[in-house]
C-alpha positions as CSV (number, residue, x, y, z in Angstrom):
1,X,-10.6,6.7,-23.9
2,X,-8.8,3.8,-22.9
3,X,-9.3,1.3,-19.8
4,X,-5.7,-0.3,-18.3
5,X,-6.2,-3.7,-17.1
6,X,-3.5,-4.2,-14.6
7,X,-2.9,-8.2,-15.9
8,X,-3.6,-10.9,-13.5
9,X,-3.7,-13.8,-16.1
10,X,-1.6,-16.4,-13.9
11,X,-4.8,-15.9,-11.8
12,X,-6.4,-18.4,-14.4
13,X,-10.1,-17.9,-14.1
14,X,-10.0,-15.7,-11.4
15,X,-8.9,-12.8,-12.8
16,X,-10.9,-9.6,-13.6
17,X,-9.7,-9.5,-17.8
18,X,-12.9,-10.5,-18.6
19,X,-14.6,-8.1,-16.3
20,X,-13.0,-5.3,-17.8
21,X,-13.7,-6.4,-21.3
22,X,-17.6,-6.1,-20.3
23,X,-16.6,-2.5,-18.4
24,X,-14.7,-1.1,-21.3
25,X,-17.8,-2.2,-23.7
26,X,-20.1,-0.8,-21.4
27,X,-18.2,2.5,-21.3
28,X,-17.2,2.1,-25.5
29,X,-13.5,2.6,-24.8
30,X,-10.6,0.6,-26.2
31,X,-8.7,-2.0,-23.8
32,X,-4.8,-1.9,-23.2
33,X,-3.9,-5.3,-21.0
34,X,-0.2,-5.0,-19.3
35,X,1.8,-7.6,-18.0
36,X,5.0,-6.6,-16.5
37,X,7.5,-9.3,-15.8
38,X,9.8,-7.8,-12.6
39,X,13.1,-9.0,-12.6
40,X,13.4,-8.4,-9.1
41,X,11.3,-11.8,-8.5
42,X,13.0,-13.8,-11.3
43,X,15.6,-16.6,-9.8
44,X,17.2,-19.2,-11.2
45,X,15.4,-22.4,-11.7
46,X,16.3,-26.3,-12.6
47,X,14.3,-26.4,-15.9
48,X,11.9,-29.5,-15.7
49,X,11.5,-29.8,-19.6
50,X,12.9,-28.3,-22.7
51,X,11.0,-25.9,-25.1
52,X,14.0,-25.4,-27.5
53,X,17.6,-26.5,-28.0
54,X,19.1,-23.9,-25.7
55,X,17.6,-25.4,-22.7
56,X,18.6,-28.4,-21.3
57,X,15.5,-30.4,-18.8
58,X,17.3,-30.9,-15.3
59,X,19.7,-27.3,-16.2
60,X,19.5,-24.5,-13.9
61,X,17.5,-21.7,-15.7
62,X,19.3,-18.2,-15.6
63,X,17.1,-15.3,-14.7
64,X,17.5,-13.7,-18.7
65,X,15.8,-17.5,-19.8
66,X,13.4,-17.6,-17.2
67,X,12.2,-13.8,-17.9
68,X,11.8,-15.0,-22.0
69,X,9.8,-18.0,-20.5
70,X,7.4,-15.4,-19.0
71,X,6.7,-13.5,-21.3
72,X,6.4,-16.3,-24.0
73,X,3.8,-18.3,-21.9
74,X,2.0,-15.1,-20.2
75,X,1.3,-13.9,-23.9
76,X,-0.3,-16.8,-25.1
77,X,-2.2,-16.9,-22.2
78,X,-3.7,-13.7,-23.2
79,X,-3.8,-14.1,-26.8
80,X,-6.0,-17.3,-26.2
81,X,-8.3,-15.3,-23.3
82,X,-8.9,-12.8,-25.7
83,X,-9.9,-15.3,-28.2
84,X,-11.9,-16.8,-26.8
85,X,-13.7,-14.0,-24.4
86,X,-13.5,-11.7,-27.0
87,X,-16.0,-13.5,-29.6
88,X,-18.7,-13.6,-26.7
89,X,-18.8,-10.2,-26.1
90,X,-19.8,-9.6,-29.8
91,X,-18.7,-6.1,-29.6
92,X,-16.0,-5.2,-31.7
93,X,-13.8,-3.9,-29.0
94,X,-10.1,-2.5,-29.4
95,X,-7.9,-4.5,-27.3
96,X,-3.9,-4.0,-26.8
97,X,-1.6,-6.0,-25.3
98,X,2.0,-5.6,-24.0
99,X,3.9,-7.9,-22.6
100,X,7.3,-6.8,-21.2
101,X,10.3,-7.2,-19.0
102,X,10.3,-4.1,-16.1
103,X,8.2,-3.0,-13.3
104,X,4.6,-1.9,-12.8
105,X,5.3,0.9,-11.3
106,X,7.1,1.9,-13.4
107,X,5.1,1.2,-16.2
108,X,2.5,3.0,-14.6
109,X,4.3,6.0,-14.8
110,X,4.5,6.1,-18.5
111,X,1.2,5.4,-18.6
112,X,-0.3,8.4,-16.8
113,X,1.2,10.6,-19.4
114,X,-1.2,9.1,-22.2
115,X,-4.1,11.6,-21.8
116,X,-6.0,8.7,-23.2
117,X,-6.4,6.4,-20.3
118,X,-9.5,6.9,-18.4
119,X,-9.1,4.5,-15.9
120,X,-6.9,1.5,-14.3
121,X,-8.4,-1.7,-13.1
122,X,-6.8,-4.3,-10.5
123,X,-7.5,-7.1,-9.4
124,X,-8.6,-6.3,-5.2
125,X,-7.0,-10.1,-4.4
126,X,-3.6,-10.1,-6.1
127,X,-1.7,-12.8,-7.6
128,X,2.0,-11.6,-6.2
129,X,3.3,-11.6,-9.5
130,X,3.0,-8.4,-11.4
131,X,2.0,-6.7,-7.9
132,X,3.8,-8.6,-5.2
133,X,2.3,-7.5,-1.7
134,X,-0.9,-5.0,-1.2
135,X,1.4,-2.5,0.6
136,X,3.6,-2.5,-3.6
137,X,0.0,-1.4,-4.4
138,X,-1.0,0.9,-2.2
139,X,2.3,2.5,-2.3
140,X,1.7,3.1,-6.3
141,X,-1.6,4.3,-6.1
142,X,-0.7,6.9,-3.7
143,X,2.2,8.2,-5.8
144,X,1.1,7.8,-9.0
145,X,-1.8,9.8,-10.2
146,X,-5.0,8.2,-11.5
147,X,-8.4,7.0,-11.6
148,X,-7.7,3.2,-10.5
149,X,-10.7,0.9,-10.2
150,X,-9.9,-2.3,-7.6
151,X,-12.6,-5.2,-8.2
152,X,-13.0,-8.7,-6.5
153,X,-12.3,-11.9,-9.0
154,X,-16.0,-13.3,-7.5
155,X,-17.4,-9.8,-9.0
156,X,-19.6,-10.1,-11.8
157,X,-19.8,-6.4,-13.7
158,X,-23.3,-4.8,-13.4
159,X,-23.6,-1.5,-14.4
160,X,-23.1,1.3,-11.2
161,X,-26.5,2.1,-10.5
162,X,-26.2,2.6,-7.0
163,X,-22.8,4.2,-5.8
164,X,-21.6,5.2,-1.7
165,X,-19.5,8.1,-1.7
166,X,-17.7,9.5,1.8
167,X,-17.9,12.8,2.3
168,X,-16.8,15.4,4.5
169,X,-18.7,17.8,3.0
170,X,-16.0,20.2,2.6
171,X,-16.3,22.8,0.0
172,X,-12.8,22.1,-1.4
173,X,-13.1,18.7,-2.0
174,X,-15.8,19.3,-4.6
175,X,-13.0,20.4,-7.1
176,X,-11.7,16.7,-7.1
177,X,-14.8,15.5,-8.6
178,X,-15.5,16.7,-12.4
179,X,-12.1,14.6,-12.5
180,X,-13.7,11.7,-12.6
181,X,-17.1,13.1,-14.6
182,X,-15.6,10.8,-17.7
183,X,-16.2,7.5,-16.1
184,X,-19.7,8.8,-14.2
185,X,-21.1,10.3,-17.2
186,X,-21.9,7.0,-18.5
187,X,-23.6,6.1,-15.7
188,X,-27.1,7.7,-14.6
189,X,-27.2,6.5,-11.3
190,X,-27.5,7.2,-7.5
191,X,-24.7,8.4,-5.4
192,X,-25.2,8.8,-1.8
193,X,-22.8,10.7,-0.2
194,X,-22.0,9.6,3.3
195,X,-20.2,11.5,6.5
196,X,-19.9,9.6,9.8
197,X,-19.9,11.9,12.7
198,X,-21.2,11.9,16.6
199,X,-24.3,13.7,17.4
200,X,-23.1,16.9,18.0
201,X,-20.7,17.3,15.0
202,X,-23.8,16.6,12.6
203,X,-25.7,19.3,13.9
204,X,-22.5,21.6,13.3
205,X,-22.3,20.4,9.7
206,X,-25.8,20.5,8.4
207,X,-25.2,24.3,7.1
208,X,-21.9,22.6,5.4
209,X,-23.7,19.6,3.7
210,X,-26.8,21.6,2.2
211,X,-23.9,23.8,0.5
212,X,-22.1,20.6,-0.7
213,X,-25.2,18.9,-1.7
214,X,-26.6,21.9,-4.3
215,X,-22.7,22.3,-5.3
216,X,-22.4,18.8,-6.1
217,X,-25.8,18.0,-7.9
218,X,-24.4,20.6,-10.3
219,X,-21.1,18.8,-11.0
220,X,-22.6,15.0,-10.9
221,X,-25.2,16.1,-13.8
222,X,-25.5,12.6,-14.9
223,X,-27.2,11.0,-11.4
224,X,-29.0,11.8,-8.3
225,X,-27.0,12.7,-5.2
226,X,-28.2,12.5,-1.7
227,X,-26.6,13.0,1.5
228,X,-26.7,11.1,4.8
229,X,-25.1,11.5,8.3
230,X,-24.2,8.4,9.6
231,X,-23.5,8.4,13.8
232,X,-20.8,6.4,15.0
233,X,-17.4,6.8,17.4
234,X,-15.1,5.2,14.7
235,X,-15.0,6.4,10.9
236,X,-14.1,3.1,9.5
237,X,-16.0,0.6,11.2
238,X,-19.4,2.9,11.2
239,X,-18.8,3.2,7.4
240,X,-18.0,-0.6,6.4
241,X,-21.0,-1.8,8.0
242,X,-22.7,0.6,6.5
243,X,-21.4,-0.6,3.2
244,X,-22.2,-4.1,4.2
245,X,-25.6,-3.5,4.8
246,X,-26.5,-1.3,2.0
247,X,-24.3,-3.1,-0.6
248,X,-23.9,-0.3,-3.6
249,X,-22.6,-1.3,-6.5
250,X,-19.3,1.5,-6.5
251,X,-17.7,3.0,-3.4
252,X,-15.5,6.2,-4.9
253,X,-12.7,7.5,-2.8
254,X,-10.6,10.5,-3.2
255,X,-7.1,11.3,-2.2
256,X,-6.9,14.7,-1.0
257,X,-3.7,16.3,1.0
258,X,-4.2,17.1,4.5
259,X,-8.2,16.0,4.6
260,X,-9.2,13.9,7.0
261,X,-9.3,11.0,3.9
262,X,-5.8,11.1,3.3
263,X,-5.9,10.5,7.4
264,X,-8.4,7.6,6.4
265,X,-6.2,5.9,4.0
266,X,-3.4,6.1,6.5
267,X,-5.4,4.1,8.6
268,X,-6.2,1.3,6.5
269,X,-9.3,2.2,5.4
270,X,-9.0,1.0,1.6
271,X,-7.3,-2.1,3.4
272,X,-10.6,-2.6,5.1
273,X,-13.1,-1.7,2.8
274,X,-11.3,-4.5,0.3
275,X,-10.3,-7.2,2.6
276,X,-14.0,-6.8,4.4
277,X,-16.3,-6.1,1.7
278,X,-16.3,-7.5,-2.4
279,X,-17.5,-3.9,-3.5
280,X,-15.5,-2.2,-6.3
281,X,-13.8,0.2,-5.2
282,X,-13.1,3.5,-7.4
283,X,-9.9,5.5,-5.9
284,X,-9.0,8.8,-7.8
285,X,-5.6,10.0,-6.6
286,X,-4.8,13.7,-8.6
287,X,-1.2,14.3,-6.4
């Protein structure tokens, strides 16, 4: 299997390459890095120095130079990264790079028809380069399906032990689960699957959840899964404090048509969890 790290190199060191290095060696899949230069935020530049003959210092740089200059200095970024990262991890892990003019979107496209990859990573705190605004990258994980894995730059990887998973408890929802069973698998850890709901409504759903739970314990084979009701008036705030408090070390999230999580997202609830919390985030989107 492969892990796609979405490249965030112009970050310097605050980019999460190096996490996902230690993820993918963790998990003993190869690495494909992809840097997309976008035309559509290439302009015209006065060139302050001159790195060949066909470039005069003081010149106006046209877009076609200025995309070449990208790439050029974005790869050997990387190449030296993965020098020098690569020979601490003393692992011999398989890592790809591509470098190219075009969009990530529509890269991403491309890439979801490689029954290889296993998972995306981004960077949570972009670097409006290859992703320009968090609503470019929202709009691409709804519409493009994957497994996409968003992490904070200050986040140091540690194995997920300890993962927060909200749940309706709907029966139909369990079917978007074993899609993700090739990431979990290599973890044996401790999902707790959390509902928010007032008073009354947990009393409804109690029948519901014990039917989810057994369901469920038979699909996550490689951890323990518990449930919990959480009481509050508003979904989202009940459910990032909760996250606050308890800290796990993965929050998953599924996109499912007309549930009350595709309402969630909608309502800003991965924009929350990531602006408000440093928690990895794990979004699976199957549509």
């Amino acid at each position: 299997m492969k892990l796609v790290i979405v490249s965030d190199i112009k970050r310097g060191k605050d980019n999460v390459i190096v996490y996902g290095f230690k993820l993918a060696r963790y998990l003993e899949w190869e690495v494909d890095i992809i840097h997309m230069v976008d035309p559509r935020s290439v302009h015209g530049v006065a060139s302050t120095y001159s790195d060949s003959q066909t470039i005069t210092p003081g010149r106006k740089m046209s877009p076609e130079e200025i995309i070449a200059r990208e790439i050029k200095e974005n790869q050997a970024a990387l190449d030296d990264l993965i020098s020098g990262e690569g020979s601490r991890l003393d692992y011999p892990l398989k890592i790809n790079v591509l470098v190219e003019e075009g969009s990530i979107e529509g890269k991403m496209r491309q890439i979801r028809e490689d029954d290889k990859t296993g998972l995306v990573l981004l960077n949570s705190e972009l670097d409006q380069n290859v992703i320009a605004t968090q609503g470019e990258l929202f709009d691409m994980m709804k519409s493009i399906p994957a497994a996409y894995l968003l992490v904070s730059p200050k986040h140091e990887f540690t194995p997920f032990n300890q993962m927060l998973l909200p749940a309706a408890f709907i029966a139909k929802d369990l079917n978007q689960y074993p899609k993700v069973s090739h990431i979990l698998k290599h973890f044996k850890s401790h999902i707790e699957a959390v509902n928010v709901a007032k008073d009354t409504e947990a009393k409804d759903t109690l029948q519901n959840r014990e039917n989810w739970l057994k369901t469920s314990r038979d699909i996550f084979t490689a951890s323990t899964v518990e449930t919990k009701e959480l009481e509050g008036a508003n979904f989202n705030k009940t459910l990032i404090d909760y996250v606050k408090n308890s800290q796990p070390d993965l929050v998953m999230l599924f996109k499912k048509e007309k549930s009350i999580f595709e309402r969630l997202f909608k309502k800003d609830l991965m924009k929350q969890l990531m602006g408000e919390t440093e928690v990895p985030l794990l979004f699976y989107n199957s549509h």
